[in-house]
N, C-alpha and C positions, 0 to 999 in steps of 0.2 A: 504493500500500500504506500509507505513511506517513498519508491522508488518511483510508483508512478507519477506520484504528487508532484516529485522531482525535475520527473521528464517535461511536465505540462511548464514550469515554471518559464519565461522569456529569459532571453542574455539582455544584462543593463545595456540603456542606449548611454551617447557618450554625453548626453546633461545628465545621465543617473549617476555615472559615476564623478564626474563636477559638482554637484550640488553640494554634498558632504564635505567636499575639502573648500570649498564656498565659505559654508555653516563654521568649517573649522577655523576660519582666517579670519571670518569678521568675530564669531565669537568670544576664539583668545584676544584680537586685537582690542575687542570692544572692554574684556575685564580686565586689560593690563592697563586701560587709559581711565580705566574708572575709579580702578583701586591699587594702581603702580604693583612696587613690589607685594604687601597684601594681598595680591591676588592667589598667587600659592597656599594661602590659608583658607581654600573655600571657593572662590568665584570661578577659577580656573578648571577648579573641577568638573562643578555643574555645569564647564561648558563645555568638557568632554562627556558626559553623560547625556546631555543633550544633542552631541553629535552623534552618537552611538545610537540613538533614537531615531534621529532623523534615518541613519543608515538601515536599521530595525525596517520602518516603514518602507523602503523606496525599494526593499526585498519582500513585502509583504505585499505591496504594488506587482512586485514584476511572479507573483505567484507562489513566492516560498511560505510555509507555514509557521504559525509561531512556534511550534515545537522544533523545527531548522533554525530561529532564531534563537529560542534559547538553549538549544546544543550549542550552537556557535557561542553565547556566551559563555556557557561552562566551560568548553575549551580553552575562553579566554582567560577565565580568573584559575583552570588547573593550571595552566603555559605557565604563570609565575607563581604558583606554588612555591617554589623556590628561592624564589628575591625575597618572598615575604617573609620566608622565616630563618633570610639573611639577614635581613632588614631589621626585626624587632632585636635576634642574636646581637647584633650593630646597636643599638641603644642601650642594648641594656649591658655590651663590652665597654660602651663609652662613661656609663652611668659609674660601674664597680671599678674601671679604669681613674676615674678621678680619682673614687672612695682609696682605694689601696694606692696613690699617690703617682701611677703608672706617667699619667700626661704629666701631673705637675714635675715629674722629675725630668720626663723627656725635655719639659722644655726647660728647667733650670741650669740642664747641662748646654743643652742647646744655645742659651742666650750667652752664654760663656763661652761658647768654642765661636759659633758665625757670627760673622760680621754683616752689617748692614748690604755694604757695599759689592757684595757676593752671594749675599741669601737669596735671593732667588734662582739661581744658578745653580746653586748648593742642594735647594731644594730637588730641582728637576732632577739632578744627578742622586740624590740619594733615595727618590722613589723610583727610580728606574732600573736600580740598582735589586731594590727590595721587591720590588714587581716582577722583576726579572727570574729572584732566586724563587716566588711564590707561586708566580703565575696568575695574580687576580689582584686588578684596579680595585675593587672594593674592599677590599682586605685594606692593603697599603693604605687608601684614603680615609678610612677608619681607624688607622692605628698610629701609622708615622704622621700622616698627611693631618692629624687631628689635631696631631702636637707641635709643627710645624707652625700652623695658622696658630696656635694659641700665640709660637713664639713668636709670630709674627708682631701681632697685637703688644705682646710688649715692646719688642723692638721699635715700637713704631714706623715698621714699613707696612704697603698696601698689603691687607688680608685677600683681596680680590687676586693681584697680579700671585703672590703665594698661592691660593688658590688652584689658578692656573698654569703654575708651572708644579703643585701635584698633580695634576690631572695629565700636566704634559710625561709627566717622567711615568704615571702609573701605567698611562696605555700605552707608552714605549715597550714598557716588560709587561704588558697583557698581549699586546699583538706579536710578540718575541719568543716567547716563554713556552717551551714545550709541555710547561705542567698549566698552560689557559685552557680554559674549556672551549674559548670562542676558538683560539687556535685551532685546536683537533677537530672541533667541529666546521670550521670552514672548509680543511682540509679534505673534510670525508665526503663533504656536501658535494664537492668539485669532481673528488674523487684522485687525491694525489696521495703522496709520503708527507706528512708530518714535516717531516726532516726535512723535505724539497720543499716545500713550501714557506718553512721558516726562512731558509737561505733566499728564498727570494725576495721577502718579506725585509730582508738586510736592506737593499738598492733603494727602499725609501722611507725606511723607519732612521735608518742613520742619519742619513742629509736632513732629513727632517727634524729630527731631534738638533741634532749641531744647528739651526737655525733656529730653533728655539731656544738653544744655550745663549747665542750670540743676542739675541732680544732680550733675554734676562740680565746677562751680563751688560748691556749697555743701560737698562732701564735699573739696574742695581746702582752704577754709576753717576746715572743721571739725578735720581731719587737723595742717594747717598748725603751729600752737604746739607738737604732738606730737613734729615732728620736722626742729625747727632745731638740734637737737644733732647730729644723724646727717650732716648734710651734710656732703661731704666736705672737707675743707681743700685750702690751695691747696699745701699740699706734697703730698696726697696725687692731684692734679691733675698736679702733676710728676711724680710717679711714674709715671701714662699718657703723658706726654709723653717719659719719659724712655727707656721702653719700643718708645714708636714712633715715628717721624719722624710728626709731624702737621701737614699740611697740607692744603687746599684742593684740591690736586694727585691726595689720595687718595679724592677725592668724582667723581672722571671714571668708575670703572666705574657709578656712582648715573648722571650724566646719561649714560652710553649706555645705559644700558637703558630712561631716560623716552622717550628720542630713539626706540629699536627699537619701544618698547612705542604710541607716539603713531603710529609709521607702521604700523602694525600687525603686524607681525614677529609669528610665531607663541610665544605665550610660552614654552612650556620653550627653543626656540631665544635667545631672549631673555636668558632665565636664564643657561643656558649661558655664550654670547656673552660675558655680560656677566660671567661666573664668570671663565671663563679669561683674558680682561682685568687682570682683578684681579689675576692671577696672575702673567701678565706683568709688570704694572707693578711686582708688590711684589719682582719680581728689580732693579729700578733705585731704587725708593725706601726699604724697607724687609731692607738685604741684613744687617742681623746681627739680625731677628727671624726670618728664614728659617737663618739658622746655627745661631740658640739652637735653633730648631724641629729642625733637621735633627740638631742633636747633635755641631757638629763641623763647621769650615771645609773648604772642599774645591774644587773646579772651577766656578767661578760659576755655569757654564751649565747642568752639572747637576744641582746643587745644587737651583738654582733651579726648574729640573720636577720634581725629585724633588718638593719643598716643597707645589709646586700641585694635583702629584697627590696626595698624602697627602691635603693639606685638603678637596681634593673628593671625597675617599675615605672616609676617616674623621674628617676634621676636623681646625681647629686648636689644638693644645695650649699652653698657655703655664705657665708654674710661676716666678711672682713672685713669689709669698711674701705676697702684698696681693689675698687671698680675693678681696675684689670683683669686681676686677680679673682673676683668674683666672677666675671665673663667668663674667665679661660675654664673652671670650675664646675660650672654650676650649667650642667648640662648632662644629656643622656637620656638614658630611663626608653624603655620598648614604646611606654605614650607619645614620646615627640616624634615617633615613626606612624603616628597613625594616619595625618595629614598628606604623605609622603606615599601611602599604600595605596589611599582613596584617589591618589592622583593616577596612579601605574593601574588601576585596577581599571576608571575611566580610560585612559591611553590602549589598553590593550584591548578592550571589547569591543573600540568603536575600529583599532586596526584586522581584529579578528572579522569583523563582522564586512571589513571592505574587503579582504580577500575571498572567503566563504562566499559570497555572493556575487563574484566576477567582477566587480568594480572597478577593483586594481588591475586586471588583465584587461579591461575596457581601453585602460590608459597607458599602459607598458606594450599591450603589441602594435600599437601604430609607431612607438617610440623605436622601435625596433626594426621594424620596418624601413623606418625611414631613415635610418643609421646606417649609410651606403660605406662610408670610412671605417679606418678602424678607430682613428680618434675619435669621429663620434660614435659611432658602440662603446667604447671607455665611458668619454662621457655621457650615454648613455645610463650604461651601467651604476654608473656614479649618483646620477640624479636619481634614479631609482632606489638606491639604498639610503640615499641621504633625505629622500621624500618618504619612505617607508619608517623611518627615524619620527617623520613629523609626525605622518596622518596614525600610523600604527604604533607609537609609543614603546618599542621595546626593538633592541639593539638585532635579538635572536631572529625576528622574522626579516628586519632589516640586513642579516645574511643569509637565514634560509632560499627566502622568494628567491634573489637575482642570481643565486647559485643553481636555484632549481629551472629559472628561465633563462636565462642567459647560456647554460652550460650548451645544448646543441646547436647553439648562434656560432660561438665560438669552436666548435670541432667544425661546423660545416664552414667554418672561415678559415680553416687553417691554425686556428689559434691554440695556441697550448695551455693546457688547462691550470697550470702553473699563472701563468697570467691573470686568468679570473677571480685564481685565489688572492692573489695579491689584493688585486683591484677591489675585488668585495671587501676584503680586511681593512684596506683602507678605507671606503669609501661607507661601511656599514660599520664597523667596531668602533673606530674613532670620532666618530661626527655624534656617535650617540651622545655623549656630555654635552652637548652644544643644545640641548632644546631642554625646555624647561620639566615639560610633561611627557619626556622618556623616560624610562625606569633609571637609564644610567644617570640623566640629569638631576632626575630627582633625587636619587639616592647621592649624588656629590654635593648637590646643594642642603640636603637634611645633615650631612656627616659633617660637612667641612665648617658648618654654619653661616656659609656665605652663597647667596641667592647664583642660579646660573645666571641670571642675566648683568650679573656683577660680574661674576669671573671670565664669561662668553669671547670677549675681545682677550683676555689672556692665555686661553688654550693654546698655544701659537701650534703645539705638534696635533693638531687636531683639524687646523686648517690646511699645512703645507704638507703632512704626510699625503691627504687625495689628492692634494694640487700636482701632488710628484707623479704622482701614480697617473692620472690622467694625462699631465704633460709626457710622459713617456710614452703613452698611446697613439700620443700624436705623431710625435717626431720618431717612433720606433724604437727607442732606446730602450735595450734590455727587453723588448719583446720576443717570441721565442714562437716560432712556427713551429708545424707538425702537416701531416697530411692530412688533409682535409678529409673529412669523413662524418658520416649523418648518424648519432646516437639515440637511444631513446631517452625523451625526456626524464625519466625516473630518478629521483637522488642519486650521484655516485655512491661507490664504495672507496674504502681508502684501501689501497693495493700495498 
């Protein structure tokens, strides 16, 4: 019955599949100018749920039933099952990270070793580094990247351009990294080696990042003489010292979760893991921040759960009197992820619901079509993954589709399937950060505490990595033929 239903349903005409990304452009446009940054608290949402409706109906139009809709939703909110209970694991690692002194120490050492004049440079290299040995931007940007932007804030340089050179250095080592998940899966999508892919993945993840080094390092420079006033003093140094026991001692929940994270332990388990660690510990090393926290001495032991669940509930608070200090602090807890969910859960239903229902193929096979070049097939390819970023909300379908469409374009062109991988990594992994109501965006701008449209112009390896990738398609460099030959469209396998 379900299959006849099917058959009778029409293909969208091509204002069916316009109208929704219409709805989506005036809608976000209309909440970002009503209520600025605010809008991520609420307006923005309702305007992805509202597209997700409009999309509901204009398949309900063309014949599908509601029960085809709401599979398609289900499918959308199972698809990130996963982010979501990375996502709360992530509030509530930031919550018990406070509590047991994890960031405050990060950054006490931190403000003591980098200098103004370098930190942003410093940053990009030392998430790229930790990204690299991990394999996952959301890891890094929840843990170093958290500590980072605290010290930014002291230091008085920009938390935004910090920021953005986490975000550059995390997806250097998420699109590098043979333990990413988006790696292996692009890999398999295309149908190559792991390993061959990564190497190619070299020719513009490099020049891309060294281009973003050189932008930090000049804007480190530039910034620099602005704000050698703003540094904090060394009494105001003892004031975090005096706050928290700081030691070295307090960076063991950081190496267990590289430790879980390198043997590959599933990450929110990780998270977790590595949250409630934290919490432990900060009942033996940090017991009269857990007093001030709890409001009041009492039973050590359950003082001390009390403490850990709060933090991983709603966070840790702290009330010093020494603003910064309470900024950097007083954050976390799984609640200030809820915001962040309601966004990704919107983004993905109204992107589920444009695939499902042909929408998106309405508008990618003319695109393809008409891509006589190889440089435009690149860019092609490119606006596809970087528009599947907007209207669909989430990085994974923004490399599934154009691996899944694009693959027999490229065999019956000659093109090597190595190529494609490249192109979609660049062109769908990294541009995710750059939109506000993608799961990636969301989740850098919930962790980092700094809105994407703040750090947007900072991402710099998040613009020049596709930039590279497409300019090579153009002018052939580093393209890599094969004899041409007609596949079936079906997922590769990785050989």
């Amino acid at each position: 019955m379900a299959e006849r239903e099917v058959r009778k349903a029409r293909q969208p005409s091509l204002i069916d599949a316009i109208v929704p990304l219409i709805a989506l452009a005036v809608l976000i446009a209309g909440s970002l100018a009503l209520f600025g940054l605010d809008a991520l608290d609420g307006p923005l949402q309702v305007a992805l749920v509202i597209c997700a409706a409009i999309a509901a109906l204009i398949a309900l139009k063309n014949g599908h039933t509601w029960d085809e809709v709401q599979s398609a939703g289900q499918e959308a909110i199972a698809s990130v099952t996963s982010a979501l209970f990375i996502l709360l694991a992530v509030g509530a690692l930031i919550g018990t990270w406070n509590l047991s002194g994890t960031i405050p120490t990060l950054v006490y050492y931190g403000i003591q070793i980098l200098s103004p004049s370098w930190f942003y440079a410093a940053t990009a290299v030392i998430c790229g580094i930790v990204a690299l040995s991990i394999g996952s931007s959301w890891t890094t940007a929840a843990t170093i990247g958290v500590g980072l932007v605290g010290i930014a804030t002291l230091l008085g340089v920009s938390p935004a351009i910090t920021a953005g050179a986490v975000i550059s250095g995390a997806y250097l080592g998420d699109k590098t990294s043979p333990l990413s998940e988006t790696t292996v899966l692009t890999a398999q999508m295309v149908g190559v080696d792991t390993r061959e892919h990564i190497k190619r993945q070299v020719w513009t993840s490099v020049p891309a990042f060294l281009v973003a080094l050189a932008v930090f390092f000049v804007l480190g420079l530039v910034m620099a003489p602005d704000v050698h006033d703003t540094v904090p003093t060394s009494t105001e140094l003892a004031d975090l010292d005096q706050l928290f026991w700081i030691s070295p001692v307090n960076l063991l929940p950081l190496l267990l979760l590289v430790v879980l994270s390198v043997r590959k332990a599933p990450a929110s388990l990780s998270l977790l893991g590595s949250a409630l660690f934290a919490g432990l510990l900060a009942a033996f090393t940090q017991r009269q921040v857990i007093a001030d926290f709890i409001a009041g001495p009492g039973n050590v032991v359950v003082e001390s759960i009390k403490a850990t669940w709060l933090a991983m509930a709603t966070g840790f608070h702290a009330d010093t009197g020494i603003a910064d200090v309470d900024r950097l602090v007083s954050r976390g807890g799984m609640s200030s992820m809820l915001f962040t969910l309601w966004l990704i859960f919107g983004a993905v239903t109204f992107g589920v619901l444009l695939e499902k229902f042909g929408l998106i193929a309405r508008l990618v096979d003319p695109m393809i079509a008409s891509a006589k070049s190889t440089g435009r097939l690149f860019f092609t390819v490119f606006a596809c993954a970087f528009g599947l970023n907007i209207v669909a909300g989430d990085q994974y379908i923004a490399l599934v589709l154009p691996a899944r469409v694009f693959r027999v374009e490229f065999a019956r062109r000659g093109l090597a399937p190595t190529n494609l991988s490249r192109l979609t990594a660049d062109s769908g992994t990294v541009t995710s950060p750059l939109v506000p109501w993608n799961s990636c965006g969301a989740f850098m701008g919930a962790t980092l505490g700094v809105s994407t449209i703040l750090y947007l112009p900072y991402a710099i390896f998040c613009y020049v990595s596709p930039a590279l990738s497409v300019l090579y398609g153009i002018t052939g460099f580093k393209i890599e033929k094969v004899e041409p030959v007609a596949l079936d469209p079906s997922p590769g396998r990785s050989e």
